[in-house]
N, C-alpha and C positions, 0 to 999 in steps of 0.2 A: 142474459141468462136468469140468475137469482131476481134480477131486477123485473125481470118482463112477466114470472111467474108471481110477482108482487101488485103490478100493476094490472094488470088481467083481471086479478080475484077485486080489488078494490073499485077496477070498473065494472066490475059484471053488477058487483054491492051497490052501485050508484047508478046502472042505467046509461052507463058512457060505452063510448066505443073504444078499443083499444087494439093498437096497431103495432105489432113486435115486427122491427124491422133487423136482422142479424145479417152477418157472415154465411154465406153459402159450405156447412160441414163444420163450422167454426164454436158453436153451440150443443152443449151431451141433449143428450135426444130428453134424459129424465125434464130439463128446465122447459123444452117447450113442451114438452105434456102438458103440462100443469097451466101455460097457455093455453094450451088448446081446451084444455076443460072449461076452461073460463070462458071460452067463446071469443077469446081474442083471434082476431086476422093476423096471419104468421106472413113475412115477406122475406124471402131470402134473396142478397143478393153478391154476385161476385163480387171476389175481393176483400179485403182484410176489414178487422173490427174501427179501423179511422175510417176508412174511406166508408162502411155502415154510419159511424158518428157523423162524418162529415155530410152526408145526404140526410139523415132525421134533424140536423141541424138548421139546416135551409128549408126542410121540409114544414118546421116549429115557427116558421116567419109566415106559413099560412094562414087565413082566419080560422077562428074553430081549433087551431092543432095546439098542444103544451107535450114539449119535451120532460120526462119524468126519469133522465136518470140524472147521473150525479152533477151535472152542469145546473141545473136547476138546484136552488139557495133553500127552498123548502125541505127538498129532498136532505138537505145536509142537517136542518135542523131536525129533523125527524130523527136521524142518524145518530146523531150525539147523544140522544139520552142510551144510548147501549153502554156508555162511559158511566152514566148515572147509575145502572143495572148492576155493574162491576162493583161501584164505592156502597152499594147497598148489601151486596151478598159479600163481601169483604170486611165492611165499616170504614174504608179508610180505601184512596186507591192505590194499585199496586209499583213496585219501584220500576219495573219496567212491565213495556206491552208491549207484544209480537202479533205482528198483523199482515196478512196477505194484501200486495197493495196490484188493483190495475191499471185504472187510471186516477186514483187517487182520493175517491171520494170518500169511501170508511176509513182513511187514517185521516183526514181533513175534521172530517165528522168525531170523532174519538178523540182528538186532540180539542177540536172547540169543547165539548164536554168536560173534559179534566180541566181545560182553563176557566171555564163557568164556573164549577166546582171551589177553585180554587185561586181565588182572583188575584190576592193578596199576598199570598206566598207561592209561590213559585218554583219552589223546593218540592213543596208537596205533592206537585204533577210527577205524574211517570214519565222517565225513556220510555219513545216510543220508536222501536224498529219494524221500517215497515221492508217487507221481502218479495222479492219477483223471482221465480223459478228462472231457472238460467236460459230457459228456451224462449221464454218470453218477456222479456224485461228491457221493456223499451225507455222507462225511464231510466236504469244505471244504463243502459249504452247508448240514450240521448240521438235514439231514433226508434221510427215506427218498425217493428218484427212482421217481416209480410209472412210468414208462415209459425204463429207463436206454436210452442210444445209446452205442457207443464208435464209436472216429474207425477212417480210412484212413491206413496207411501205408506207404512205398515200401519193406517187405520182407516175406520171407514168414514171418511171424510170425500169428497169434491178434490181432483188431486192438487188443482192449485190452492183450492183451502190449505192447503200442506207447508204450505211455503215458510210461513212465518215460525213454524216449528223446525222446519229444516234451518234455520235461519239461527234459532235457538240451539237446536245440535252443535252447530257448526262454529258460534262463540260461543258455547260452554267448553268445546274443546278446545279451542285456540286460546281458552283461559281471561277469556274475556267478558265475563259475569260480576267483577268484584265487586264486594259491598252485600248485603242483608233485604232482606225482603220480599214481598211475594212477586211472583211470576208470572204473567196471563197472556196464553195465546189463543187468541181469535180465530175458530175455522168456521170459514163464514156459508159453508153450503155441505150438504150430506151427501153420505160415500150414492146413496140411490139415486141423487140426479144425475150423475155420469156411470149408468149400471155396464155400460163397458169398459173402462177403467176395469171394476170389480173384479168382473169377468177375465179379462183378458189374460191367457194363459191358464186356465182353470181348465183339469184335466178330470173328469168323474173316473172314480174304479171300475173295473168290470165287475157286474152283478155277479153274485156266489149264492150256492144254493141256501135256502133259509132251513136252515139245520142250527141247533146251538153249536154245534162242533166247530162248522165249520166259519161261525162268526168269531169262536173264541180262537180258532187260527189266525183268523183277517185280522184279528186287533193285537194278534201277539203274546 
């Protein structure tokens, strides 16, 4: 998704070819847009986001091919400095970090960063919790989700972006915050790449004549 609209525009900038291979409906339509403006070749195929990983996998053992999402070690270092971005706009980084995790790569990436940062003391690095919407969270149930769902939430974020903030709701109430310090949740893609999300359930009023009268009715 995020990943493929990143890789797209940096091959279109270099003259590469670029090849988004996804989930057959598994991907918001905003993320391959932004592929397809790039001129990337989009490949849908059945079946869930592993068994996607697991054919670009084999695919990357061709000549010519380089896998560019988070299995790839460059990818992770590029990643880390967003930890750098955080201890810069702060001065200092934060006591914990909420992060939407899916297969692992930006809390991997986020956590080598604070340890960069912070090599010596160890103290100094953040909690870092990383959260998976209940519908798809293959790592706390320690298997593959063959039909993942992420949730709804009250901003305009990407809905699984949401996660790590639900995650934050859910130990502030269970009383599980203790101790001082800033707070930082990661929402790693915007409400417009999933503009169904948005959408969904969104009801317009019926038109009312354009009279002042009867707008100061409609609004009460």
């Amino acid at each position: 998704g995020n990943t493929s609209a990143s890789a797209a525009a940096y091959a279109a900038r270099c003259g590469l070819r670029a090849v988004v291979v996804v989930p057959a409906g598994g991907v918001a339509a905003g993320k391959l847009a932004q592929a397809l403006a790039y001129g990337a070749t989009i490949l849908t195929v059945t079946g869930s986001f592993d068994i996607a990983l697991r054919l670009v996998r084999q695919l990357a053992g061709e000549p010519g091919v380089a896998l560019v999402n988070s299995v790839n070690p460059f990818r992770i270092e590029g990643q880390k400095t967003a930890a750098f971005e955080i201890v810069e706009q702060l001065g200092d980084a934060p006591a914990r970090l909420f992060i939407p995790v899916g297969n692992g790569g930006n809390i991997t990436a986020y956590w080598r960063g604070f340890t960069e940062l912070h090599q010596r003391d160890a103290r100094s690095r953040p909690a870092i919790h990383g959260a998976q919407a209940e519908g798809a969270a293959p790592l706390v149930r320690g298997r593959p989700v063959v039909r993942p769902r992420t949730r709804e939430e009250g901003l305009l974020v990407e809905p699984a972006s949401a996660a790590g903030v639900a995650l934050l709701i859910k130990n502030a109430g269970a009383g599980r915050l203790g101790g001082d310090g800033a707070i930082v949740c990661v929402l790693t893609g915007h409400g417009l790449k999933d503009p169904q999300a948005l959408t969904h359930g969104l009801r317009l009023p019926r038109p009312v004549r354009p009279t002042l009268s009867t707008l100061l009715r409609a609004i009460g």
